[in-house]
C-alpha positions as CSV (number, residue, x, y, z in Angstrom):
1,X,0.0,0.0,0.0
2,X,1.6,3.8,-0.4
3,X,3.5,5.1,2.4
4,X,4.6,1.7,3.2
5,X,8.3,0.5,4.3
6,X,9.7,-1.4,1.3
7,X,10.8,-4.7,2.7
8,X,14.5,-5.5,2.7
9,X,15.8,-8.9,2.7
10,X,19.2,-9.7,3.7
11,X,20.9,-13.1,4.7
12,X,21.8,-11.7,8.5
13,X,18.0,-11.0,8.9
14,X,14.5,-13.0,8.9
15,X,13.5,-13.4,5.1
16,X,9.7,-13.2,5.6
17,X,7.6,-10.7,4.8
18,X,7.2,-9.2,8.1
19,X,10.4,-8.1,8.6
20,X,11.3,-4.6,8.0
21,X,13.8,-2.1,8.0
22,X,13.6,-0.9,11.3
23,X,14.4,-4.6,12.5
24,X,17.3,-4.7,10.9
25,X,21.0,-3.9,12.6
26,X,22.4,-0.8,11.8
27,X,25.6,-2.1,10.1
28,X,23.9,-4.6,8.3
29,X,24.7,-3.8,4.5
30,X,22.1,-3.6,2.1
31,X,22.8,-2.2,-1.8
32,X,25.1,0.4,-2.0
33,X,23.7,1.7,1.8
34,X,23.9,0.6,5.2
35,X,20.1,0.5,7.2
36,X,21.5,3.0,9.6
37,X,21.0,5.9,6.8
38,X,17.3,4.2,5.8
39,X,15.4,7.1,8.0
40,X,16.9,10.1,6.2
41,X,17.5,8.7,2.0
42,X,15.1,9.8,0.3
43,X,12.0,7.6,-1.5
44,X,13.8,7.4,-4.8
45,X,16.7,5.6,-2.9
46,X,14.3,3.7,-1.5
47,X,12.7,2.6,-4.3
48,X,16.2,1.9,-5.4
49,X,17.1,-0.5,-3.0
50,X,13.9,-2.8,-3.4
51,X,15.1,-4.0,-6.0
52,X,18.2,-4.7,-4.1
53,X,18.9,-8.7,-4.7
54,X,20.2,-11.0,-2.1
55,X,24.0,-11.6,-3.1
56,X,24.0,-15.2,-1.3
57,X,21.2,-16.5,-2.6
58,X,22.9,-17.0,-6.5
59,X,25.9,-18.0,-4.5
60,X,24.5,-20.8,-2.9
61,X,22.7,-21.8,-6.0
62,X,26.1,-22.3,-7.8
63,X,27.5,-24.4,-4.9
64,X,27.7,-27.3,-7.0
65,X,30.4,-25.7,-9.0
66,X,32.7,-26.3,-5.8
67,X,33.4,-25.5,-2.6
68,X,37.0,-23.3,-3.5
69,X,34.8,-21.3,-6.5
70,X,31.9,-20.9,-3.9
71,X,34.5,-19.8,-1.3
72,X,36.4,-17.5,-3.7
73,X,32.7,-15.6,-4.8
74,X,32.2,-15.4,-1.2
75,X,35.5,-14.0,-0.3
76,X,35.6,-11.4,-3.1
77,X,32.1,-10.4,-2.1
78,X,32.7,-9.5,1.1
79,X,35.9,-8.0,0.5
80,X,34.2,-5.5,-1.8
81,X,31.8,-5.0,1.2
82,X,34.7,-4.3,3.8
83,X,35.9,-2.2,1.6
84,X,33.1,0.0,1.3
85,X,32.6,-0.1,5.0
86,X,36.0,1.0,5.7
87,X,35.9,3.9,3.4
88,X,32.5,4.5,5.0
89,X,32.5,3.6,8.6
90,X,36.5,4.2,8.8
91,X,38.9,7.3,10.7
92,X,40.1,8.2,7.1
93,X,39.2,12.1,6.3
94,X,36.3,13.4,4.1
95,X,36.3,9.8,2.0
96,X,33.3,8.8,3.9
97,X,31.4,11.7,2.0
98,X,32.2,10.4,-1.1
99,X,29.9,7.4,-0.6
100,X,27.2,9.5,1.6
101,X,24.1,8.7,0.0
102,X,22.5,11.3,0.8
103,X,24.7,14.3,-1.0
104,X,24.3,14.7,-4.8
105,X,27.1,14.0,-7.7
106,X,27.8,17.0,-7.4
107,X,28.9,17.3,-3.8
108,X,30.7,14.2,-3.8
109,X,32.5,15.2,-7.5
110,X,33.8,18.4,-5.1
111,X,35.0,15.9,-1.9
112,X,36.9,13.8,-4.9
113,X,38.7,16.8,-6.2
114,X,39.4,17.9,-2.7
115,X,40.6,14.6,-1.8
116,X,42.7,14.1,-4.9
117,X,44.6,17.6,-4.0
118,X,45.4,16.5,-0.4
119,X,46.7,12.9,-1.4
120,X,48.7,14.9,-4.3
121,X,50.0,17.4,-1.5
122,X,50.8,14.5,0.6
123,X,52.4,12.0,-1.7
124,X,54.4,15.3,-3.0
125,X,55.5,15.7,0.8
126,X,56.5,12.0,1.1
127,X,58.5,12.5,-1.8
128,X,60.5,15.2,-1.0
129,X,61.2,13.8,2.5
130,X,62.2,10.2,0.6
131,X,65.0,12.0,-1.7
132,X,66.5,14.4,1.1
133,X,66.8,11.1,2.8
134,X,68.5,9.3,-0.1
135,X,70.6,12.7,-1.3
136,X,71.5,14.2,2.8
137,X,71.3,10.5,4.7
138,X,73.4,11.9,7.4
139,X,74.5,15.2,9.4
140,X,77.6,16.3,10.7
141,X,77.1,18.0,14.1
142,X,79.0,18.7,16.9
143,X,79.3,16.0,20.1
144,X,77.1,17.1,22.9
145,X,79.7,15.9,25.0
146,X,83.1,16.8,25.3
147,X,85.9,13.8,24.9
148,X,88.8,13.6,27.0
149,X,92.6,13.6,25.4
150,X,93.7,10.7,27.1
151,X,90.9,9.1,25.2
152,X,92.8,9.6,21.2
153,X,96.6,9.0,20.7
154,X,98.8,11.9,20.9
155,X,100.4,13.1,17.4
156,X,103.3,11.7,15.9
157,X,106.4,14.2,16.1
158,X,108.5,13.6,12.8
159,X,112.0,15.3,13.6
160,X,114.6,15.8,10.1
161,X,117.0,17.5,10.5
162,X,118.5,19.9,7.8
163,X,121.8,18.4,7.4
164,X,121.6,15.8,4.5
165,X,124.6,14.6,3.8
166,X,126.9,14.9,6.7
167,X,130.9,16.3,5.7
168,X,132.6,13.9,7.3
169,X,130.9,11.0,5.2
170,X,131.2,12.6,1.5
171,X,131.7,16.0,0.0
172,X,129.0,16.1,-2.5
173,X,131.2,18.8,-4.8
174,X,134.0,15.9,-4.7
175,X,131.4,12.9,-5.7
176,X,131.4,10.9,-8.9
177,X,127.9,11.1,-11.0
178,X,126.6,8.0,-9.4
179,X,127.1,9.3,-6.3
180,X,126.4,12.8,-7.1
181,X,123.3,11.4,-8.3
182,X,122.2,10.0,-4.7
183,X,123.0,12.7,-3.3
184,X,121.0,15.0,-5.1
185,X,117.9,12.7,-4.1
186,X,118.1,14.2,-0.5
187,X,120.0,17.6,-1.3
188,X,117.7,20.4,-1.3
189,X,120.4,22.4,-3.6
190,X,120.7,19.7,-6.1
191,X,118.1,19.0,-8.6
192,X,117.8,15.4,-8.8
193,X,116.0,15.7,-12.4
194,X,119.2,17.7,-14.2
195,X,121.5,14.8,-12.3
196,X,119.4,11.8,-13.6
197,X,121.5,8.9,-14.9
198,X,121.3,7.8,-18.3
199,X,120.4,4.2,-17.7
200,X,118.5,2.9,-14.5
201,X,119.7,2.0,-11.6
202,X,120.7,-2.2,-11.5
203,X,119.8,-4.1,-8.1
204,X,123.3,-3.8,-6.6
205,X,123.5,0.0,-6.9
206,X,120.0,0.5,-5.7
207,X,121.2,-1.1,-2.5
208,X,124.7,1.6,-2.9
209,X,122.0,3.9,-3.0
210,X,120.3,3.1,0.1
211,X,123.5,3.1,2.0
212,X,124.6,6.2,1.1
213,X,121.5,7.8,2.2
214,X,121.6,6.2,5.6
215,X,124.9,6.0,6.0
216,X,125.3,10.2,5.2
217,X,122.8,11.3,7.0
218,X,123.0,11.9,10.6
219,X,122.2,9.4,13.3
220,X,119.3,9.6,16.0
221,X,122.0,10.0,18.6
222,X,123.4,12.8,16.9
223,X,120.6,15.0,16.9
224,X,118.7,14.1,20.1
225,X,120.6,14.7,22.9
226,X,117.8,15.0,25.6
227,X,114.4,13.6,25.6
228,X,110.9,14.0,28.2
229,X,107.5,12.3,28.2
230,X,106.0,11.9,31.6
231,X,103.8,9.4,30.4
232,X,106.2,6.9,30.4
233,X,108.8,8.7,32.9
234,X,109.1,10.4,35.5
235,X,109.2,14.3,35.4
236,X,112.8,14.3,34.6
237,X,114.9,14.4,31.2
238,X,116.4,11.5,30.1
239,X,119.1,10.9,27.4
240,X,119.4,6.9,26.6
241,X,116.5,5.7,26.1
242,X,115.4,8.3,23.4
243,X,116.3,6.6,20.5
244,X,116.4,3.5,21.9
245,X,112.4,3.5,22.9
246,X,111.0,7.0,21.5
247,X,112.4,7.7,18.2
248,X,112.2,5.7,15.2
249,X,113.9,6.1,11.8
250,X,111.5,7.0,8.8
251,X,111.8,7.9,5.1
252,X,110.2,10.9,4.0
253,X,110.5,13.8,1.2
254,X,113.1,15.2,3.6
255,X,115.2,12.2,3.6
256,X,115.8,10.1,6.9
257,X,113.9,11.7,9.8
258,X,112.9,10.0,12.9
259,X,109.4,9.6,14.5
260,X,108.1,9.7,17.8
261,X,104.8,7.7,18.4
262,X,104.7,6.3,15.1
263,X,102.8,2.8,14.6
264,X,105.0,-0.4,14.1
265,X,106.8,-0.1,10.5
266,X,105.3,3.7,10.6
267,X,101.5,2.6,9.8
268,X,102.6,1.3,6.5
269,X,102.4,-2.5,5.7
270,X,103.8,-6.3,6.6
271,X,105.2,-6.4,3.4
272,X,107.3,-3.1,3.7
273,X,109.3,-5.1,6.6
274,X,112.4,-6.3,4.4
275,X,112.5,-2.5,2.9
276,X,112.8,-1.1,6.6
277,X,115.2,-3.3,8.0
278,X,117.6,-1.5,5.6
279,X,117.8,1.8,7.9
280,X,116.0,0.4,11.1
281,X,117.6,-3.1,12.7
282,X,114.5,-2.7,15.0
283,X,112.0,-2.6,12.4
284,X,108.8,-5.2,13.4
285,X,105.1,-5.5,12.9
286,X,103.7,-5.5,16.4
287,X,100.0,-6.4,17.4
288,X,97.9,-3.2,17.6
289,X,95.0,-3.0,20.2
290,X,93.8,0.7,19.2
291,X,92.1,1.1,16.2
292,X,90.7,3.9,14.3
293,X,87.2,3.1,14.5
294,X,87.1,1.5,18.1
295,X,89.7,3.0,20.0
296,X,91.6,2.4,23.0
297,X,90.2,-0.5,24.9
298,X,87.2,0.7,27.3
299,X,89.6,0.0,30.6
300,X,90.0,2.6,33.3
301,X,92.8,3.8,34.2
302,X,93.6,4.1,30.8
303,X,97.3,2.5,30.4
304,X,99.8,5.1,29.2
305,X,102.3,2.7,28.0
306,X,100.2,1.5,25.4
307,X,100.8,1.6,21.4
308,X,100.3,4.6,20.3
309,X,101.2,6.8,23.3
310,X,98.8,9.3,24.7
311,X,98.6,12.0,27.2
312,X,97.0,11.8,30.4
313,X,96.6,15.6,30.5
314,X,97.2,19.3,29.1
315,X,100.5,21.4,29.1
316,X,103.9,21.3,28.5
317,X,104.3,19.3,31.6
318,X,102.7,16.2,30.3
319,X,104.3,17.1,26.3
320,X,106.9,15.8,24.8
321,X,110.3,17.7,24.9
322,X,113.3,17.3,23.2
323,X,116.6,18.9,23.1
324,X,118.4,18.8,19.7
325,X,121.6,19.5,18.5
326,X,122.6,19.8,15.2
327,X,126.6,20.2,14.1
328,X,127.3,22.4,11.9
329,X,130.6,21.9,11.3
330,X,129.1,18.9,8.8
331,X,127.0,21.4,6.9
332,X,127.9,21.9,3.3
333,X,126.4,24.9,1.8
334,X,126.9,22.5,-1.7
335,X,124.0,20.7,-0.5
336,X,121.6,22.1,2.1
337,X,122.7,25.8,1.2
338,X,122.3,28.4,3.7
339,X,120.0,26.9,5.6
340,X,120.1,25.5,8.9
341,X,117.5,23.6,11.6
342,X,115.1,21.3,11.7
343,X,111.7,20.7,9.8
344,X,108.9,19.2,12.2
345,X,106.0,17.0,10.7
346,X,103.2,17.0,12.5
347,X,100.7,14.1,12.1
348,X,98.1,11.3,13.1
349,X,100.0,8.1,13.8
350,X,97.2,6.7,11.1
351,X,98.6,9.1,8.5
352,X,101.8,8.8,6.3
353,X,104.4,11.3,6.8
354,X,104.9,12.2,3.3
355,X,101.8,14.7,3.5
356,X,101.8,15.9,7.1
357,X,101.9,20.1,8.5
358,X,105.5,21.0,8.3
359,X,107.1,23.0,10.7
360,X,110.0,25.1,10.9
361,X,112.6,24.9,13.8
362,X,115.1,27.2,13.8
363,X,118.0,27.0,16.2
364,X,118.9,28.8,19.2
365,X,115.2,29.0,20.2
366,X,112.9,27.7,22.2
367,X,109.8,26.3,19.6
368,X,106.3,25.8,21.7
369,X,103.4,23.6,19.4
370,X,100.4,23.6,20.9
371,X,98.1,21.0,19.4
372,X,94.2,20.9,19.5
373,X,92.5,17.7,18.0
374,X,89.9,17.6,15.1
375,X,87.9,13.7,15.8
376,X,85.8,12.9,13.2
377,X,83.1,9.8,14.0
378,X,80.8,7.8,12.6
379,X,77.9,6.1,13.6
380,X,77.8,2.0,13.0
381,X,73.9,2.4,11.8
382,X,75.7,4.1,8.6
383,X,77.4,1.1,7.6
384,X,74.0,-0.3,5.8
385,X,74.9,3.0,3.4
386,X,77.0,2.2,0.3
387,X,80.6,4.1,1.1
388,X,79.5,6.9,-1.7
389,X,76.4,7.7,0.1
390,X,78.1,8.1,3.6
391,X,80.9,9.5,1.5
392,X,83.4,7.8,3.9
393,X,85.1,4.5,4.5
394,X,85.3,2.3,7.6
395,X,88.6,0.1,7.9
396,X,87.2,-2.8,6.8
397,X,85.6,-1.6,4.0
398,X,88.9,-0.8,2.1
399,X,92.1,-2.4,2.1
400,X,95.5,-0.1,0.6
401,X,98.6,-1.9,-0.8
402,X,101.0,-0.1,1.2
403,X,99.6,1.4,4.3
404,X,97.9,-0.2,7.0
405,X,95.2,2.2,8.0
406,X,93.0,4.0,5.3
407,X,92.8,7.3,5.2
408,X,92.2,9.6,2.5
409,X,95.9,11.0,2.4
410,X,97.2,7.5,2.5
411,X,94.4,6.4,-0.2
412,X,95.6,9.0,-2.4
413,X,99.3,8.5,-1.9
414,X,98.8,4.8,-2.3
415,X,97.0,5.1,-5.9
416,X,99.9,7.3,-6.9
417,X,102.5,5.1,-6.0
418,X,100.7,1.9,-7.6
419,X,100.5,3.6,-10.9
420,X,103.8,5.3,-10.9
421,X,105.0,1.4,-10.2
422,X,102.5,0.2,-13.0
423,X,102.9,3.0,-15.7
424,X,107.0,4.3,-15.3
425,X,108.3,0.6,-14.1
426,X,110.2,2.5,-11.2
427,X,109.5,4.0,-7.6
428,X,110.9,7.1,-5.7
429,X,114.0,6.3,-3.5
430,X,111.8,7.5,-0.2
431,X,108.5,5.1,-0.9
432,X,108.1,1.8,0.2
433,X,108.8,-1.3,-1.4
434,X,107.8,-4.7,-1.4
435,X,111.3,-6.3,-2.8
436,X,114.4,-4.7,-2.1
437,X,115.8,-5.0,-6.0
438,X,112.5,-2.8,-7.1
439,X,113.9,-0.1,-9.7
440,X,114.6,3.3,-8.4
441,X,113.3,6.0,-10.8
442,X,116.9,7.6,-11.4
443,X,116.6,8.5,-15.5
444,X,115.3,11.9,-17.1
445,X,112.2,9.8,-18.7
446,X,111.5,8.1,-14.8
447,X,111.2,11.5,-13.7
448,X,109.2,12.8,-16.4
449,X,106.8,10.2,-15.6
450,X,106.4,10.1,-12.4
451,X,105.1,13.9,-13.2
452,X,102.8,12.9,-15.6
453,X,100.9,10.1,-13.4
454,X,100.7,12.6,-10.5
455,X,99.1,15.1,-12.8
456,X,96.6,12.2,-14.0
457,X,96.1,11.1,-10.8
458,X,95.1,14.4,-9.6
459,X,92.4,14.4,-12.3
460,X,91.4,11.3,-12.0
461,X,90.5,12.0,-8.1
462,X,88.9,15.1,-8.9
463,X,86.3,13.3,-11.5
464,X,86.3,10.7,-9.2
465,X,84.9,13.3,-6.6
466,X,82.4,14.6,-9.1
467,X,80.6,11.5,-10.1
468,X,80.6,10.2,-6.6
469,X,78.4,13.9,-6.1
470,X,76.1,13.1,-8.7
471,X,72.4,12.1,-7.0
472,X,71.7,9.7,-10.3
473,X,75.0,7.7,-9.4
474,X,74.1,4.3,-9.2
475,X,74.1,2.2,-6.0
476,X,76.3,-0.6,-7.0
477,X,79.1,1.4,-9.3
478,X,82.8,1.2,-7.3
479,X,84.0,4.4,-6.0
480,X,87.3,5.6,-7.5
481,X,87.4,8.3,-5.1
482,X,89.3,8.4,-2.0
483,X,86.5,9.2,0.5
484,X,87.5,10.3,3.8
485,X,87.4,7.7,6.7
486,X,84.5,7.2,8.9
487,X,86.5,7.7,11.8
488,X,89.8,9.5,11.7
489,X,91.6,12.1,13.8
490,X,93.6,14.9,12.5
491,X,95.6,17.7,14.1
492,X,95.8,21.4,14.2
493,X,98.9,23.7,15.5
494,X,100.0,26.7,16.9
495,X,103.3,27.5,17.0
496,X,105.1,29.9,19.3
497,X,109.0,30.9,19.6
498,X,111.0,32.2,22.3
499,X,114.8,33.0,22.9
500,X,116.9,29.9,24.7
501,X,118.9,31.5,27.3
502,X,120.1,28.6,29.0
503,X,120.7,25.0,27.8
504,X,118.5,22.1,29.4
505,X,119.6,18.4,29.9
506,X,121.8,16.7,32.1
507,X,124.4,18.7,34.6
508,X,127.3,17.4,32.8
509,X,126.8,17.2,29.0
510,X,129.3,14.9,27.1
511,X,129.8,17.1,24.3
512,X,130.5,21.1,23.8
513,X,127.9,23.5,22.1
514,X,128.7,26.3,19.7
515,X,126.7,29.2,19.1
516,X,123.6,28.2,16.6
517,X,123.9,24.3,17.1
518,X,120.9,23.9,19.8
519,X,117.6,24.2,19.9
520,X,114.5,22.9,21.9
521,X,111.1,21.6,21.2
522,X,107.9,21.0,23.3
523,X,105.2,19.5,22.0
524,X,101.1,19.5,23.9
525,X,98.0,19.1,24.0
526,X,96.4,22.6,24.4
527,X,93.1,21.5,26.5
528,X,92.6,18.6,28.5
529,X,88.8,17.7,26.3
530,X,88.2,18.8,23.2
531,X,85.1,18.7,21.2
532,X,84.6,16.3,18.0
533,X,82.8,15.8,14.6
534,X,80.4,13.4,14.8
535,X,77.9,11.8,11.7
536,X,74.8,10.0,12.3
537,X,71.7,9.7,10.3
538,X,69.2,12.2,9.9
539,X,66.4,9.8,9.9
540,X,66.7,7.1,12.1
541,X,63.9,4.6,12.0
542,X,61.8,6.1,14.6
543,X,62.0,9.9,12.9
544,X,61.5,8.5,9.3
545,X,57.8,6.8,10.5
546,X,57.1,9.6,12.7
547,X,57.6,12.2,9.8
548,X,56.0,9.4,7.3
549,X,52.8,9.3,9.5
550,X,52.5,12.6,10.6
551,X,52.3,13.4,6.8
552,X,49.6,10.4,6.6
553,X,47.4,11.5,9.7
554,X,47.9,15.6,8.4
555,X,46.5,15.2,5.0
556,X,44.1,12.4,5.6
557,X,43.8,10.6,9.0
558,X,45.9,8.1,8.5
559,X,47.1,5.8,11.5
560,X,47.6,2.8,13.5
561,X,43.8,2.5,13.7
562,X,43.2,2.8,10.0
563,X,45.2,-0.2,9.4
564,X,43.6,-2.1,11.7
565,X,40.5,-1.3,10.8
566,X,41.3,-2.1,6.9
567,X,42.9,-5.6,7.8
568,X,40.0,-6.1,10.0
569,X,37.3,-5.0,7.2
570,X,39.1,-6.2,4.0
571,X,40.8,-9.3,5.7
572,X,39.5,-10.8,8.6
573,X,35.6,-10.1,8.5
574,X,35.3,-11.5,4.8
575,X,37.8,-14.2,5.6
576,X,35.3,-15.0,8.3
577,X,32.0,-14.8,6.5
578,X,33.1,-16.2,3.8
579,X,34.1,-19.7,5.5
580,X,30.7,-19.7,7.5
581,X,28.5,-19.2,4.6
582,X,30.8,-21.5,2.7
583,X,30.4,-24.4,5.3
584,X,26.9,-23.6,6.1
585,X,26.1,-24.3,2.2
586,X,27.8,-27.6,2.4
């Protein structure tokens, strides 16, 4: 009869005739519409949904087809279901009105477009936060806290003396050209390039060659006369055990110099060993228990005997001092011209001494260097980063041929060594080497190239750096730059000079001093903490969701909820259904 409440058949309610819409639950799903919204649609939606058919009823009737296809039908029907529940019924923002049955095309054509520009805005958002992620994945910032000194080595000292070629072993203006030629390797007045030989050198006058460097130069005991680290010693001077323990001989660009607190065989590798024992008896490869990238051993009181030293405080007190001496009556002008001292390398034990800060040291004064460490570290969570990302290297990740540490001074002075050995056949008289009889660059062509691979390794680096900068480098291309260690520790100096009136060292020196042939050194830490460089990610896990799902819940009310409530409408509940209806038909 008119007026009257169409009658709405569903399979969660009584089929007969009597039952109406007001007896149905309010989340029970009926057409496109849930009963709930039945007392405000309008009659043409009503009219609508009596013709509404019963989905289970054509189900059931095709039951014979099998229990997996009836399953399947039933599944997929009440997953299409869930899912317009969840849009409806669901915490998501202003999708509900899409579906409200009781606004026009036209209002739910507006919410579409206004939802389509929030999930733009927010999926632009996402975005953006994804690639500063993949471009920036980490900051540098300062520590919050403050790390003692005691907790890093103390620099290595590199002492060389300017005296190359001592009178008393050879007058280089009285020399033969094979021996002018050796000493014009060391000579600061002599250009070894116009002195090159015509042929190479052969094995047996490489090893002359060595000799003559070692054997001209002065000795450890020449030099350093008095010696203090109270580290090791008490507050007193001591003469002895300075070369014995402290100083240790070591090729550089200035010739034979000698180190204090260098690594064993100077930080460079095993296979140098054979190489070393030619100028240092003593040389061996000792176990190590500090490491770049872990440290001292977490022990308390730290032990100050340990390899590589370090000091337990600030101040020339707990420095290193050294008294030198230099004789000048074994200067030749022929050779080191009219200058006269010592040149000081300052540098991390890590790092080889043919690049470190040089110092001058005159003589007759008293030479202060206060030192102030720059620590650079790197958080372990950065290791799932490929090495150009980070842009730096962790000790395992890369192995050099001749030193043992990596850093990006040694990486770059190990790639030009390897191809001046690959490309000129020859290496410079001051570089490691594997086998003793390795040629020594000594012709006008050697030379020549070993100018030309610097130059092309210099290039190479700097495209090297470029591409490793590009944002559309791919993830699995090798690196052929030499990116800076993860953890490293470098050193910065301030120098300060100050007449010597009187001469320290023992009460009775052995020897007699002449005006200009002494000079003293004292080497510290500047402050007893310092504060480092330290990397970490700028989104750890915890940030990236957070800014992730604040994004989500900003634009449209995404959360934890939402998920839920989609596994529990499109998942669970037709999962559910769907296996009772499917063993109910059976």
């Amino acid at each position: 009869m008119p007026g009257a409440v169409p009658k709405i058949r569903t399979r969660h309610a009584d089929t007969s005739p009597k039952t109406s819409i007001k007896n149905l639950p309010n989340y029970e799903y009926v057409g496109n519409y849930y009963s709930k919204d039945f007392k405000y649609i309008s009659p043409e939606v009503l009219q609508r949904i009596k013709r509404t058919r019963n989905i289970v009823a054509p189900l059931k009737a095709n039951m014979e087809k099998g229990t997996c296809k009836l399953f399947t039908r039933l599944w997929f029907a009440e997953v299409i279901k869930g899912l317009k529940q969840f849009l409806y019924e669901g915490s998501l923002h202003g999708v509900k009105y899409i579906f409200e049955p009781t606004f026009s095309r036209k209002e739910k054509l507006i919410w579409i477009i206004i939802m389509v520009i929030s999930v733009a805005i927010c999926a632009v958002n996402i975005i953006q936060l994804l690639c500063k992620w993949h471009t920036k994945p980490f900051v540098n910032v300062i520590d919050s806290l403050p790390t003692p000194i005691w907790a890093i080595p103390f620099p290595t000292v590199v002492l060389c003396p300017h005296l190359h070629v001592q009178l008393s072993y050879a007058n280089v203006s009285k020399l033969d050209e094979r021996e002018y030629f050796f000493a014009s390797l060391v000579c600061p007045q002599l250009s070894h390039e116009k002195k090159a030989l015509p042929q190479p050198l052969n094995t047996e006058e490489n090893i002359m060659m060595q000799d003559f460097i070692v054997k001209g130069s002065p000795k450890c005991t020449d030099i350093v006369k008095s010696c203090y680290w109270k580290s090791t010693h008490d507050a007193e001077w001591f003469a002895k055990e300075c070369c014995e323990k402290m100083f240790k001989p070591i090729f550089t660009d200035y010739g034979l110099c000698f180190a204090f607190n260098s690594l064993p065989l100077n930080s460079l590798t095993n296979d140098s060993l054979h190489w070393q024992k030619t100028f240092n008896q003593n040389a061996s490869q000792l176990p190590l228990k500090w490491s770049l990238d872990d440290g001292y051993p977490k022990v308390f009181p730290p032990d100050p005997t340990m390899i590589p030293f370090r000091a337990m405080a600030s101040g020339e007190v707990h420095g290193l001092g050294v008294e030198l001496y230099l004789n000048t009556s074994e200067h030749q002008f022929g050779c080191d011209g009219n200058n006269v001292g010592f040149n000081v390398l300052i540098n991390s034990p890590t790092d080889n001494a043919y690049t470190s800060t040089v110092i001058r040291l005159p003589m007759n004064k008293m030479t202060t260097i206060k030192v102030t460490p720059i620590t650079y570290k790197t958080d372990a969570e950065l290791r799932t980063l490929p090495p150009y990302q980070r842009q730096c290297y962790f000790q395992d990740e890369m192995k050099l041929k001749y030193f043992e540490f990596y850093t990006d001074s040694n990486c770059k002075h190990d790639l030009w060594m390897r191809e001046v050995k690959k490309q000129c056949n020859c290496v410079l008289f001051n570089w490691p080497r594997i086998y003793i009889w390795e040629s020594i660059c000594s012709t006008k062509s050697d030379f020549r190239c070993v100018i030309d691979v610097r130059a092309k390794v210099e290039e190479q680096l700097t495209y090297a750096y470029f591409e490793d900068s590009q944002e559309d480098r791919t993830r699995d291309a090798a690196s052929a730059s030499c990116q800076l260690a993860c953890n490293d520790i470098l050193y910065s100096s301030q120098v300060f000079y100050s007449d010597l009136v009187s001469i320290p060292g023992r009460p009775e020196p052995e020897w007699e001093f002449k005006e200009g042939e002494v000079t003293r050194i004292n080497v510290h830490f500047y402050d007893d903490i310092f504060l480092g460089q330290h990397r970490h990610a700028q989104y750890d896990d915890y940030y990236f969701a957070g800014a992730i799902g604040g994004l989500l819940s900003l634009f449209l009310g995404f959360s934890i909820i939402s998920v839920a409530e989609l596994v529990y409408f499109v998942l669970l509940k037709p999962v559910h259904l769907a296996l009772k209806e499917t063993f109910k038909s059976i």
